[in-house]
C-alpha positions as CSV (number, residue, x, y, z in Angstrom):
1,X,-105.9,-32.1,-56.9
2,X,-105.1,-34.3,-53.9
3,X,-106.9,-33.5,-50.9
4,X,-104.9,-31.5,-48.0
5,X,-105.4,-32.8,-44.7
6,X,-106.5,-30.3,-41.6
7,X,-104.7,-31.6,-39.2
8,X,-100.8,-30.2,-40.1
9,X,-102.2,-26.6,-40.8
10,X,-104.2,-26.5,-37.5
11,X,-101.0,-27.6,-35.5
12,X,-98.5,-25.5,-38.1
13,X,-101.4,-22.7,-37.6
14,X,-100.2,-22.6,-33.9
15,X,-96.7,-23.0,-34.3
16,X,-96.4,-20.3,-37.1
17,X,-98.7,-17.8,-34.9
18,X,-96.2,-18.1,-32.1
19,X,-93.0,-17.6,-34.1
20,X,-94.6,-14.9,-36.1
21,X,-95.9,-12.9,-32.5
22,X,-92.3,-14.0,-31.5
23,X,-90.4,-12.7,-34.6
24,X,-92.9,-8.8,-34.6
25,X,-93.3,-8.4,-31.6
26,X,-96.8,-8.0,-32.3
27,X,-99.0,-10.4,-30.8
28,X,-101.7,-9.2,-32.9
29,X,-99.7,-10.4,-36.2
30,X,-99.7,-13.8,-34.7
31,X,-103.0,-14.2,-34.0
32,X,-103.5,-13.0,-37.5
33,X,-101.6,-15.9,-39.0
34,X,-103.3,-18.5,-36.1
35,X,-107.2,-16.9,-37.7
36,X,-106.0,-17.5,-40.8
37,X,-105.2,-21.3,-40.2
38,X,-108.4,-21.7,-38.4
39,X,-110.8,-19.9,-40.9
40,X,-108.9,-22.3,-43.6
41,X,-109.5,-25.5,-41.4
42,X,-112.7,-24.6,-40.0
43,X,-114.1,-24.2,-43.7
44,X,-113.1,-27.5,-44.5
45,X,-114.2,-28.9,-41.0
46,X,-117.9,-27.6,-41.9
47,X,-117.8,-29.7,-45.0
48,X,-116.1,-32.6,-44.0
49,X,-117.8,-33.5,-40.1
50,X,-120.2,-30.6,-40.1
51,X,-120.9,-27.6,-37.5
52,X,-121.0,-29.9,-34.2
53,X,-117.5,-31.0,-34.8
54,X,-116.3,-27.7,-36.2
55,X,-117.1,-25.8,-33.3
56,X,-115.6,-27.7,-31.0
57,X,-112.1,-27.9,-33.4
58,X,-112.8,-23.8,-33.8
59,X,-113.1,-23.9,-29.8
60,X,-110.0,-26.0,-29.1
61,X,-107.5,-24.1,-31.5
62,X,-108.4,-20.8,-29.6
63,X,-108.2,-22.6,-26.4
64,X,-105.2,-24.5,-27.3
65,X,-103.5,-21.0,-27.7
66,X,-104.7,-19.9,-24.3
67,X,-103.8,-22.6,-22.6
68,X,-100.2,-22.9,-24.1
69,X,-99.6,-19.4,-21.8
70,X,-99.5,-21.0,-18.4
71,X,-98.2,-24.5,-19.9
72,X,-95.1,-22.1,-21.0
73,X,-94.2,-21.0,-17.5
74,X,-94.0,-24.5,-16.6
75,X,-92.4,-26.4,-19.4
76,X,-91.0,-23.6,-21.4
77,X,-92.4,-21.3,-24.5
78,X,-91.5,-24.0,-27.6
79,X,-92.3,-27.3,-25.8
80,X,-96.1,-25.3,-24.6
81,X,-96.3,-24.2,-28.3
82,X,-95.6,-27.9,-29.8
83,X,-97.4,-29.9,-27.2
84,X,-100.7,-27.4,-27.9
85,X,-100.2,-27.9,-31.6
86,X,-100.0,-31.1,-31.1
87,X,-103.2,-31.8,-29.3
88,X,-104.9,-29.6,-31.7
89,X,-103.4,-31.5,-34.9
90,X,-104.7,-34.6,-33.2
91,X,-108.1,-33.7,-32.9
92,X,-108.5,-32.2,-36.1
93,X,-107.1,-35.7,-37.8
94,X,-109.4,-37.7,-35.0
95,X,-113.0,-35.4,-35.9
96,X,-112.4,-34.3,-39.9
97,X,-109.8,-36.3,-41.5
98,X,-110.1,-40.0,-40.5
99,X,-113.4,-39.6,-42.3
């Protein structure tokens, strides 16, 4: 079974939590479909670069969501959401998946 890469579900984990929140309604929902991607990645994180590395990845997913907030009243809701995914997609592949 080939190996899936962390770094497109971290960033789709972002970009599917928004539209899902979006879609509901329910903020909640989203950030039940962002924990999902993140408990999914981080397990793989802990195996593949170990707990330093995962914390931090854990650390900037959450806080990649936060800061896409006040990004959005700047730049607008979807290009906050993509540039946030981004960034977190980029680390993941940078810390876990070059390896």
């Amino acid at each position: 079974m080939p190996r899936i890469p962390t770094a497109p579900v971290a960033a789709g984990a972002l970009v599917a939590g928004y539209l899902t929140a979006r879609q509901t309604k329910k903020r909640p929902l989203g950030g039940a479909v962002l924990a999902a991607g993140t408990v999914w990645c981080g397990r793989r994180w802990w195996r593949q670069a170990g707990p330093g590395a995962t914390a931090a990845l854990v650390g900037l997913q959450w806080g990649a969501m936060g800061a896409s907030h006040p990004l959005a009243k700047k730049v607008g809701a979807w290009p906050a959401v993509f540039t946030v995914a981004a960034a977190s997609g980029l680390a993941a592949w940078a810390l876990a998946d070059r390896r």
